[in-house]
C-alpha positions as CSV (number, residue, x, y, z in Angstrom):
1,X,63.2,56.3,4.2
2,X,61.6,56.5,0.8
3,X,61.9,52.7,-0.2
4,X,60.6,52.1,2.8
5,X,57.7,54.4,2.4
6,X,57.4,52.7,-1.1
7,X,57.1,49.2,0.2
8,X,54.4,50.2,2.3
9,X,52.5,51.2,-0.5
10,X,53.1,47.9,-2.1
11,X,52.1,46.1,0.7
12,X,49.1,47.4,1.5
13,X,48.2,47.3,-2.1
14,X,48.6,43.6,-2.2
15,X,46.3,43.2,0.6
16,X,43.8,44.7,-0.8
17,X,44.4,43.0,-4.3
18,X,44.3,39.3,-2.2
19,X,41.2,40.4,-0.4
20,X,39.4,41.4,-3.6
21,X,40.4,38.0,-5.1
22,X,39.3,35.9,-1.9
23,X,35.7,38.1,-2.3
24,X,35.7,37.4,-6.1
25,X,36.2,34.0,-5.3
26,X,33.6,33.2,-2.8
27,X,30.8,35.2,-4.9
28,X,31.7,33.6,-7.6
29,X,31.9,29.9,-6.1
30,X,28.5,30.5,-4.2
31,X,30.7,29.2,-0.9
32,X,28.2,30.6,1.8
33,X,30.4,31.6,4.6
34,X,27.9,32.8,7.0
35,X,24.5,31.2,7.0
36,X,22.9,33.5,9.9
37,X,19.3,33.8,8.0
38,X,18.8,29.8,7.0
39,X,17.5,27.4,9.7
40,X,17.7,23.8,10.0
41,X,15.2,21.0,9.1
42,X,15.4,17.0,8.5
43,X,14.0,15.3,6.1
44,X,14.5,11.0,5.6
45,X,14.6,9.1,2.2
46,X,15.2,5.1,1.3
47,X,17.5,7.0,-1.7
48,X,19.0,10.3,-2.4
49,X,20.9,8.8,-5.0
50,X,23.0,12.0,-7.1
51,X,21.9,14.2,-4.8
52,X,24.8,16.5,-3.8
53,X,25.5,19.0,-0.3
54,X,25.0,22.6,-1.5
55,X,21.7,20.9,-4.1
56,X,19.0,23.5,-3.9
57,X,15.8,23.3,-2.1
58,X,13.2,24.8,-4.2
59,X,9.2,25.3,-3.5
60,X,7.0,26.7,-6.5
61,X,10.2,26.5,-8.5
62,X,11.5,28.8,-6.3
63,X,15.2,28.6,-4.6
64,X,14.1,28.7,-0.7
65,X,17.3,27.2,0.7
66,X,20.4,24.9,0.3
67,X,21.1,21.3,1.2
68,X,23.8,21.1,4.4
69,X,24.4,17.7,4.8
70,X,23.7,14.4,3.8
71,X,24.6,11.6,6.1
72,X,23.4,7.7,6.9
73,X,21.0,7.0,10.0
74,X,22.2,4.2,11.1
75,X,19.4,3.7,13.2
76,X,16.9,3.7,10.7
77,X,19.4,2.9,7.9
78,X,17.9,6.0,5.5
79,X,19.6,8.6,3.8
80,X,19.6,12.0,6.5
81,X,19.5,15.2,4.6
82,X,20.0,18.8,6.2
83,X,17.8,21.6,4.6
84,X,19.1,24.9,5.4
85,X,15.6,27.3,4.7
86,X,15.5,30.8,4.5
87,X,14.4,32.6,7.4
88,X,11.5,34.1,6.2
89,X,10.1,31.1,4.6
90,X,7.7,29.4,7.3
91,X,6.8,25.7,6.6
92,X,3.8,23.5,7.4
93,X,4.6,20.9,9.7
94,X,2.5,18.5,6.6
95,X,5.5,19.3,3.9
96,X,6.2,16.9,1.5
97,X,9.9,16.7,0.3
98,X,10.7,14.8,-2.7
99,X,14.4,14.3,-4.5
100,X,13.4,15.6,-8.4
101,X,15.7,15.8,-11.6
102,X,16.0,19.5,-13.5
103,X,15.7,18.0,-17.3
104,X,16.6,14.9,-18.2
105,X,19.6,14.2,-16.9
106,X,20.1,17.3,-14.5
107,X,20.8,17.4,-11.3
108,X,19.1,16.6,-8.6
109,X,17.1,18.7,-5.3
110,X,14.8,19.1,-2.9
111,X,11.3,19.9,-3.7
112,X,8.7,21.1,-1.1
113,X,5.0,20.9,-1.7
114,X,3.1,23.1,0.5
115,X,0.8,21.3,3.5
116,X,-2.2,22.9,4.7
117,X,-1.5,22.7,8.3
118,X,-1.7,25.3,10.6
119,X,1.3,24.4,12.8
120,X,4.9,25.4,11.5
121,X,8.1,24.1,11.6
122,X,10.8,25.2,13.6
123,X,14.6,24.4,13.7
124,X,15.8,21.1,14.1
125,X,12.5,19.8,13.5
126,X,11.7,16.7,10.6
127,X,10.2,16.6,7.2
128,X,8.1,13.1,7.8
129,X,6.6,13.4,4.5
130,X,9.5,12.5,2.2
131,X,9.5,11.0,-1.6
132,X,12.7,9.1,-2.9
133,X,14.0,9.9,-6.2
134,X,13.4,7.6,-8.7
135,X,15.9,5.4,-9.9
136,X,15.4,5.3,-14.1
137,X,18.2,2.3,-14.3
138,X,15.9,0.2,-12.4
139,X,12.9,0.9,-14.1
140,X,15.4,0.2,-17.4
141,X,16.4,-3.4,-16.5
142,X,12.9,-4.0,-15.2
143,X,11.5,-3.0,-18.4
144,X,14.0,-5.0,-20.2
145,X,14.3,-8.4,-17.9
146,X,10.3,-8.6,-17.4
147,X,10.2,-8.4,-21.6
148,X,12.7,-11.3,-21.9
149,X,10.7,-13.3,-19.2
150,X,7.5,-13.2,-21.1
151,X,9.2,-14.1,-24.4
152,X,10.6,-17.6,-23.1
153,X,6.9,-18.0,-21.7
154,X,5.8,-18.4,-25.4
């Protein structure tokens, strides 16, 4: 009866000790399990290039929300990206979203500049004001093959 009493212990201690680590975990990760206080918006680009699900959307330099999702429209044959916003952050229907670099080489998110409309968005509406990011290796080979041409010119 005692060993059994003992193993009872044990177990339940182990629950608690997985349980701890599965929190730690999470936390830690900055996996959001339940997202009940975001809601949705859309937002199009020609290029998202290295930006990443879970990027941050940020206004003011502010974090206001995550990216969800980032998909093809085949329809329109843009890059789809799902903004997940904080609740109590209420957006101008006249938002602009542009893809921006943190540093240098950093990575890349969502910044929103305020509009001055008086209509808010909702959830499931679309950002039509969008601004790709800019690609700096085809600025460098632009740079470098309109130099060349105007060299064999002379």
């Amino acid at each position: 009866m005692k060993k059994r009493s003992i193993e009872f212990y044990v177990g339940i201690f182990m629950i608690i000790g997985i349980a701890c680590c599965a929190y730690l975990i999470i936390e830690l990760g900055g996996i959001k399990v339940i997202n009940k206080n975001d809601y949705r918006l859309y937002a199009y680009f020609s290029s998202v290039a290295g930006l990443k699900k879970g990027a941050s959307v940020e206004m003011a330099g502010v974090q206001i929300g995550n990216v969800i999702s980032i998909s093809l429209d085949t329809d329109r044959l843009l890059a789809k990206v799902e903004l997940g916003i904080h609740e109590n952050i209420q957006l101008a229907e006249d938002v602009m979203a542009s893809v921006k670099t943190s540093g240098v080489i950093g990575d890349r998110y969502i910044n929103l500049s305020p509009g001055g409309s008086e209509t808010k968005l909702d959830s499931g509406d679309t950002i039509f004001n969008t601004e790709s990011a800019i690609d700096i290796e085809a600025l460098v080979s632009k740079y470098i093959f309109n130099k060349e041409d105007k060299s064999d010119d002379k």
